[in-house]
C-alpha positions in Angstrom: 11.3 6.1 -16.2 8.5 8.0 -15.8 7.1 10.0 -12.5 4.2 11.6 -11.3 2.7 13.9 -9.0 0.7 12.4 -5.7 -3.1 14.2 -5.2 -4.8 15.3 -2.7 -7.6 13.5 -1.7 -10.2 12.2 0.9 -11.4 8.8 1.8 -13.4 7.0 4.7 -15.3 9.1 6.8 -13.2 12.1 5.7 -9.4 10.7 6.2 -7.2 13.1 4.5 -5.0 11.3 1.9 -2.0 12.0 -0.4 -2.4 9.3 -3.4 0.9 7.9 -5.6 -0.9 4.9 -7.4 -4.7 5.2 -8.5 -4.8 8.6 -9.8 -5.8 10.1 -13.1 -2.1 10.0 -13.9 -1.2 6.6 -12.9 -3.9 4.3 -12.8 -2.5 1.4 -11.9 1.2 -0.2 -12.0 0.5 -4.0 -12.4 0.1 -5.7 -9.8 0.3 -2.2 -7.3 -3.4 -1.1 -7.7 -3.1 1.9 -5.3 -1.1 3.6 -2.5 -2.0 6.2 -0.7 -0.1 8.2 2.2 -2.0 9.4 5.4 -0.1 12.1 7.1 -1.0 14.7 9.7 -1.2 16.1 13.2 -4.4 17.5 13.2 -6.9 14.8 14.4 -9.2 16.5 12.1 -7.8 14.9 9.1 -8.2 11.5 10.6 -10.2 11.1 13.7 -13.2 10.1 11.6 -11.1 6.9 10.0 -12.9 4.7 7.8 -15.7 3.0 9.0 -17.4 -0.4 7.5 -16.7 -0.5 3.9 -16.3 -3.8 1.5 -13.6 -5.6 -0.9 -13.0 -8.0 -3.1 -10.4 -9.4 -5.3 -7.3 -8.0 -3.7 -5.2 -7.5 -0.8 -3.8 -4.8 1.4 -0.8 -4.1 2.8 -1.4 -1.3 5.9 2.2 0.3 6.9 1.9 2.1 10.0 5.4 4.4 10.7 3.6 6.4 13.9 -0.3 6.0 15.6 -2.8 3.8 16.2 -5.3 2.3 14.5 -7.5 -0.6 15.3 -8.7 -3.5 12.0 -12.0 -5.5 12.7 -13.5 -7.8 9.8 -16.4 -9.7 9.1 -14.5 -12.8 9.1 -13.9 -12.1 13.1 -10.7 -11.0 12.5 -8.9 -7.7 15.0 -6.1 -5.9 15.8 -4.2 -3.2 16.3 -1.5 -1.6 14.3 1.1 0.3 16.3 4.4 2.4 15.2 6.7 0.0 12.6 3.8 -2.9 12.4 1.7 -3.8 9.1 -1.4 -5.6 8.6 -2.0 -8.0 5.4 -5.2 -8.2 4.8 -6.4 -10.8 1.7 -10.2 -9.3 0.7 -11.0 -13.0 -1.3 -14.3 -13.4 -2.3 -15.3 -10.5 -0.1 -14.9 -9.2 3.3 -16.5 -6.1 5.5 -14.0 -4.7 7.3 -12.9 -1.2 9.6 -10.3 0.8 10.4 -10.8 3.7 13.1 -8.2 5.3 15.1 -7.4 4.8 18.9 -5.8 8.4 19.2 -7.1 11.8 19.4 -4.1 13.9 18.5 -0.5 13.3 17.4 1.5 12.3 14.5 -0.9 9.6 12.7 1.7 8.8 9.7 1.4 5.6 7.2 0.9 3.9 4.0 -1.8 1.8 2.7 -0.7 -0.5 -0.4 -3.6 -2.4 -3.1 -2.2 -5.3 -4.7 -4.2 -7.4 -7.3 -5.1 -10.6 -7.0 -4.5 -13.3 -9.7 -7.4 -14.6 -11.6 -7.3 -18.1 -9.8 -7.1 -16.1 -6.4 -9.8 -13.7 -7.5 -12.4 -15.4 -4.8 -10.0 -17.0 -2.3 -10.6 -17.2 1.4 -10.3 -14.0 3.4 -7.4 -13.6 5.9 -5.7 -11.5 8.0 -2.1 -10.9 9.5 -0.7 -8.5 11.8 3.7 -8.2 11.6 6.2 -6.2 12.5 8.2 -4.1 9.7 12.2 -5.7 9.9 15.0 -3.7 10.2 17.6 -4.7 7.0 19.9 -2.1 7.0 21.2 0.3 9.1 25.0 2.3 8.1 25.6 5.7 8.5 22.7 7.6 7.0 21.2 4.6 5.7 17.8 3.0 7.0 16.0 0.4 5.1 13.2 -1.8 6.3 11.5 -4.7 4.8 7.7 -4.7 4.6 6.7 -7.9 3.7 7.3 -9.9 6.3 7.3 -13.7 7.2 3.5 -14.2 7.0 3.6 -13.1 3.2 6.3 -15.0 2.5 4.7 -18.2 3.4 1.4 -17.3 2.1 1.7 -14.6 -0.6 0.4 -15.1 -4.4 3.8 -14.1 -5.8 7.1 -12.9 -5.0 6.9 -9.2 -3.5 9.2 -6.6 -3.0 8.1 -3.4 -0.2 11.1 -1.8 1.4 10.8 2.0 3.7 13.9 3.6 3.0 15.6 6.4 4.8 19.0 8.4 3.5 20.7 11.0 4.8 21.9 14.2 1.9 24.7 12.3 -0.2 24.1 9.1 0.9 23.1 6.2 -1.8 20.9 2.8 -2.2 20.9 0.6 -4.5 18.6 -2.6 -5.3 18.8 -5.2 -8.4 15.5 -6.7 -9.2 13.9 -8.7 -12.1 14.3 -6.6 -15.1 10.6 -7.3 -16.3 9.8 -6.3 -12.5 7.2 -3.2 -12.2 9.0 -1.1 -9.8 8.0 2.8 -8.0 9.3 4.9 -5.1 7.4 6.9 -3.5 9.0 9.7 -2.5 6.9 11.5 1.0 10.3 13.9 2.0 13.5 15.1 0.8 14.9 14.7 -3.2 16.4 11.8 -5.1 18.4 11.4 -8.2 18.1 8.3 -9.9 18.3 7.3 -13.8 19.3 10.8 -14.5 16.7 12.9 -12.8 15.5 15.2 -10.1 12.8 13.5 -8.2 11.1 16.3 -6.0 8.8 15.3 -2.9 5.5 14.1 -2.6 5.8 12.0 -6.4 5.8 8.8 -7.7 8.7 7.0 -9.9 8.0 4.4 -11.9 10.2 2.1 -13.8 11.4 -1.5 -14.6 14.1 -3.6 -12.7 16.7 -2.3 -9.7 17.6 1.1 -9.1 20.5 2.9 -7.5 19.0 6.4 -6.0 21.3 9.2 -4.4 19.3 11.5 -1.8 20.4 14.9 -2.4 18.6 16.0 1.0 17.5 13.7 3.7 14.5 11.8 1.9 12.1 9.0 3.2 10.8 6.7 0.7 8.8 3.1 0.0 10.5 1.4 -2.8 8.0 -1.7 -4.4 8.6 -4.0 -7.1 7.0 -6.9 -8.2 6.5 -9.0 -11.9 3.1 -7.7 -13.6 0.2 -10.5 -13.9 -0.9 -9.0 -16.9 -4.4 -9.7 -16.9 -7.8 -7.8 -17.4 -8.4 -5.4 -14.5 -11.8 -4.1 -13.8 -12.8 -2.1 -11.0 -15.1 -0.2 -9.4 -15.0 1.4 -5.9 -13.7 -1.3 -3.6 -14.2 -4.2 -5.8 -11.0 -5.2 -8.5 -12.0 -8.3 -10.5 -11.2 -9.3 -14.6 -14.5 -8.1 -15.9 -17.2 -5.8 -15.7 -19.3 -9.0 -15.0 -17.6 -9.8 -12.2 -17.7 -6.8 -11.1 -21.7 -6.6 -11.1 -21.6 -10.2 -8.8 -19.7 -8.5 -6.5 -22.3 -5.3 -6.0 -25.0 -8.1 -5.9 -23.0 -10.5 -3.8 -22.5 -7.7 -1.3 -25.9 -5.8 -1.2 -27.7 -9.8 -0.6 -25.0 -9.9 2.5 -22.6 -12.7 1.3 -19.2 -11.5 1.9 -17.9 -13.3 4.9 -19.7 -12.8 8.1 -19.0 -13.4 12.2 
C-alpha cells in the first residue's frame, strides 16, 4: 500500500479543488485517471464553475453530496445534480460540455471521478445519465453508499466498484475485491487504519484487492476499485487517448468543430 497527499488546485473558471488522483505523485491508478474534491462555503471558490470545455476518450462520474449544479452538452444533453445524485457522463469521440452552479452561497461539496476508456471504446458515442447515489448499508455508525448505479451497470465498459463511506470513531468496514483489482480511498475527514497504517485526512490510499479499514475518528471516505486495462495512456488537457497521435486528432478534431454538436 502506498498513500499520498491530495493538492491544492484550481480548475474551470477558477473552482477551487483538492486533487487525490492526477497529481505529480499519483498520476494515474489504472483505469481511475483523476479525482478531485470540491469543497467550500464561500461561493468564491465556486460560483464561477466551469464553463464550455471539451473531452475525449473517457468518462465521468460527478458525485454531488450537497448543492447544485446544472450539466449541458453538445450532444443536447441537461440536468441538474442535486444532494446524493451522480451524473455519468461517456466523453466518446468528443463532446462540449458545462457545468455551472445554481447557488450563490452554501455548502457546495462533491467529487468528480475520470475513468479511462478502453481502446475499442476510445471514440464511442457520447452519453449521458443522471442517478441517484443508493443507500447499502446503514448500522450503528456505519454509512455506505453505492455510486454506480443502475445506468452503469447496464451500460458500463467494465465491472466498477465507487462506494461513499461514513464511520463513526471505532467503527469498521470491510470489502473483498478482485485481488488484481486497483483499489484507493480517499480519505476528505477523520483518520483510518488499514493494512497497518495511519491514514491522516485529505490523502489518498492505494492498493490491490479488498480492504478492512477501522476509523479511529469519525471519517468520510470514497472507496474505488476496478481491474486495470493496462494499455498506453496518453493525455493532454482534456483529451486521454493511446497515443500521442491520437491525441493531436483530437486538438484538430476539436478546433475544426467535430465533437458532437446540437
Amino acid at each position: 500500500m502506498r498513500i499520498y497527499p491530495a493538492i491544492k488546485v484550481t480548475d474551470g473558471a477558477g473552482v477551487k479543488l483538492r486533487r487525490y488522483i492526477g497529481t505529480s505523485y499519483l498520476r494515474e491508478l489504472d483505469p481511475f485517471l483523476l479525482l478531485d474534491e470540491f469543497k467550500s462555503s464561500d461561493p468564491e471558490d465556486y460560483t464561477a464553475g466551469f464553463p464550455e470545455h471539451p473531452h475525449r476518450g473517457f468518462q465521468t462520474l460527478t458525485y454531488m453530496i450537497r448543492g447544485r449544479f446544472k450539466h449541458r452538452d453538445s450532444t443536447g444533453a441537461e440536468g441538474v445534480l442535486e444532494d446524493g445524485w451522480l451524473q455519468w457522463m461517456n466523453a466518446g469521440r468528443g463532446v462540449i460540455h458545462s457545468e455551472m452552479p445554481l447557488m450563490k452561497e452554501g455548502l457546495l461539496w462533491g467529487f468528480q471521478l475520470w475513468l479511462n476508456n478502453p481502446k475499442e471504446k476510445k471514440l464511442s458515442e457520447p452519453f449521458y445519465f443522471n442517478f441517484r447515489a443508493r443507500e447499502i448499508v446503514r448500522a450503528e455508525g456505519i454509512r455506505v453508499l453505492d455510486l454506480v448505479g443502475e445506468p452503469y451497470r447496464e451500460r458500463g465498459f467494465y465491472p466498477l466498484t465507487y462506494l461513499h463511506v461514513e464511520l463513526e470513531e471505532g467503527k469498521e468496514y470491510a470489502i473483498e475485491l478482485p485481488p488484481e483489482n486497483n483499489t484507493f480511498i480517499a480519505l476528505s475527514e477523520g483518520r483510518l487504519y488499514l493494512k497497518g497504517t495511519e491514514v491522516k485526512p485529505e490523502s489518498v490510499a492505494v492498493f490491490k484487492g479488498g480492504v478492512e479499514v477501522i476509523a479511529l475518528e469519525k471519517s468520510v471516505f470514497l472507496l474505488g476499485s476496478a481491474k486495470p486495462l493496462g494499455e498506453p495512456i496518453a493525455r493532454y488537457g482534456p483529451f486521454v487517448m493511446n497515443t500521442p497521435e491520437e491525441i493531436e486528432e483530437a486538438i484538430r478534431d476539436y478546433r475544426e468543430g467535430l465533437f458532437s454538436s446540437r
